[in-house]
N, C-alpha and C positions, 0 to 999 in steps of 0.2 A: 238289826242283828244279822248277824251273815256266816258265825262259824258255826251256828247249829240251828236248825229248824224247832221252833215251836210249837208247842198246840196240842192238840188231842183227836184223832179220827177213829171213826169206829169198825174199821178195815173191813166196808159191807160192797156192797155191788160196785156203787159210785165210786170209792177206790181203784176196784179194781178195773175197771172201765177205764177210769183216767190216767191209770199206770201206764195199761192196754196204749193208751191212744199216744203219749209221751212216749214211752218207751221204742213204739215202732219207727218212729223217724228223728234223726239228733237232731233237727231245731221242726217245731210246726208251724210257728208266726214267725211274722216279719221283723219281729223285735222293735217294731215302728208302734208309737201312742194309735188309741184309736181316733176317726178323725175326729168323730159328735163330743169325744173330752176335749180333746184340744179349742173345738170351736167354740165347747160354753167355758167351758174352766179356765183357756189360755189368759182370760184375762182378770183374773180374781186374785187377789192376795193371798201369799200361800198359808197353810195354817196346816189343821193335824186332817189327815184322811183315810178313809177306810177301803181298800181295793177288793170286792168281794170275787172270786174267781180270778183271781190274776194271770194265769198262765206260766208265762215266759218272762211277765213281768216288766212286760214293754209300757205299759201305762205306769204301774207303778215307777219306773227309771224317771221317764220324762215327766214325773210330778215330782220327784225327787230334785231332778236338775234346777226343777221352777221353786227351789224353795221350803218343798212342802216335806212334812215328816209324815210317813206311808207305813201304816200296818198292811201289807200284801199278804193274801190268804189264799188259799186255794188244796183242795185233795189232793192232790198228788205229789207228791214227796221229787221225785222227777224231774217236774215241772218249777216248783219252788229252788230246788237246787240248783237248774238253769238259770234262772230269774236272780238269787243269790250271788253268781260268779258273774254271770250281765251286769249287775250293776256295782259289783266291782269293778270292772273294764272299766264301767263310765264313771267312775269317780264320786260315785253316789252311795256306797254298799253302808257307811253309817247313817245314811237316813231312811233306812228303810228295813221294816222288822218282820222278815218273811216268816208268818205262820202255818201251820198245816194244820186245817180243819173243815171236817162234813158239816158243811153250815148246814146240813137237816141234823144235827146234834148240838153244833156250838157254831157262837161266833164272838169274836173279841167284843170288850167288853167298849161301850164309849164313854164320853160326846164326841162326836169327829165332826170338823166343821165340812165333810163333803166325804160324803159315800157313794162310792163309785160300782154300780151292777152295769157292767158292760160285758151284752148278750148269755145274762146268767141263764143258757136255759142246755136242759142235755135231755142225750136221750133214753137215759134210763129212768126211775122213779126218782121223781127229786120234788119235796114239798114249795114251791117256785112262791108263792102267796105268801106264803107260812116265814116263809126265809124272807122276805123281800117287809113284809110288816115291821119285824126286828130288827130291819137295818134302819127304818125308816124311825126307829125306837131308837138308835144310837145317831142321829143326831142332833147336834148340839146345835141348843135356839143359835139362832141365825145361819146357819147352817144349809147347804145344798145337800139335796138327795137326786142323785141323775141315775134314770133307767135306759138302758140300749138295749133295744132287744130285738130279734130279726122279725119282720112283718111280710117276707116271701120267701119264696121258695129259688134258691141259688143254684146253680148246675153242681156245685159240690156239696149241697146238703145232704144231710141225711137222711132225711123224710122228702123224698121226690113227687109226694104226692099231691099234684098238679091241683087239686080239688079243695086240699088244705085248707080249711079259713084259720086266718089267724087274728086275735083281739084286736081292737081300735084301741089309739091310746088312749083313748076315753075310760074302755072298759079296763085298761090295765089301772089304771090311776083309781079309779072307784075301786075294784078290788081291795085296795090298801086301806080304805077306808079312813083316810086322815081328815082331820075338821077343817074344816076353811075358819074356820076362827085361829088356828091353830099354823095354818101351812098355805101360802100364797103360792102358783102357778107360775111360772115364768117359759115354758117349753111343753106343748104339748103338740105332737105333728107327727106324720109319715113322710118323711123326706126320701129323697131318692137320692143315690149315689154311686158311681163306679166303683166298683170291688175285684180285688183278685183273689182267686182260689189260690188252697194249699198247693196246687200243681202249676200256679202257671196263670190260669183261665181267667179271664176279666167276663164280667157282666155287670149290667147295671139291676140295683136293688134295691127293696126301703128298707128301712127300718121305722119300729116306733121308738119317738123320744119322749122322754116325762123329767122333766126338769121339776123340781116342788122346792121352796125353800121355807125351812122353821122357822117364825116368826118371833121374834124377841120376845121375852119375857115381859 
């Protein structure tokens, strides 16, 4: 859907932070996929998937082009709009059904055969566990759940504090508390990788990844 924005937000902090951050500069991303989806998903058959935090809507585009029908989500009204007219340009804007919603209040409803939280994390109050259990609730048996989520500290983060621990993807995956009867492992690491900042700046970085897949019924 692309002539009107969806959803329901609760216009609290996390709104307006994200409006904040969209609204100061006309594009923030590179409107390029991220790489850790491209490297597990580039090769899956397309089906229905869940974009939580989409942004600019650069991931949601290049899953669209692959195939796939994308509910893109994300707070900021801004940000979904950009994302909206992005993938008209690209030829995609019917597959893809840009919603606006405080996933600490809602999130669409599933099964989605692959839900996508790439670097769901901010730096106002945001329930990150809580949110991330429920996605892991919309999907559908056979189904991929991929986690991206930053595990250092970048020259353009926001939290520059050098001292920072941040989870293992061990601990992120146990948090979720999914059954191994229930949900097989295929991606669990801290990979390292070249990154450029919103300015410019290259550095190399990890991330943690948590790839899990729902096991059939």
């Amino acid at each position: 859907m692309i002539d009107e924005i969806d959803g329901e937000v609760g216009g609290g902090e996390a709104e307006r932070f994200w409006e904040r951050h969209y609204t100061g500069r006309e594009q923030v991303w590179s409107g390029n996929a991220n790489a850790v989806l491209v490297d597990v998903v580039g090769s899956l058959p397309p089906g229905t998937a869940l974009d939580l935090g989409c942004g600019e809507g650069g991931d949601a585009i290049w899953l669209a082009g692959r195939g796939w029908r994308v509910t893109a989500v994300d707070v900021s009204a801004t940000a979904l709009g950009r994302g909206a007219a992005a993938a008209v340009a690209a030829g995609v804007g019917d597959r893809i059904d840009f919603q606006r919603h405080d996933l600490a209040e809602s999130i669409p409803d599933g099964p989605f055969d692959l839900v996508s939280a790439q670097y769901l994390q901010s730096p106002v109050d945001f329930p990150r566990e809580r949110v991330l259990r429920v996605a892991a609730s919309a999907v559908a048996p056979g189904g991929l759940l991929l986690i991206v989520a930053h595990a250092s500290v970048a020259p353009w983060s926001w939290d520059q504090d050098p001292h920072r621990r941040f989870p293992t993807p061990e601990e992120e995956l146990g948090a979720l508390d999914l059954s191994p009867e229930r949900w097989s492992t295929e991606r669990l690491g801290t990979p390292a990788r070249r990154a450029v900042g919103p300015s410019g700046e290259a550095a190399t970085v990890r991330d943690n990844v948590i790839a899990v897949r729902r096991l059939p019924r």
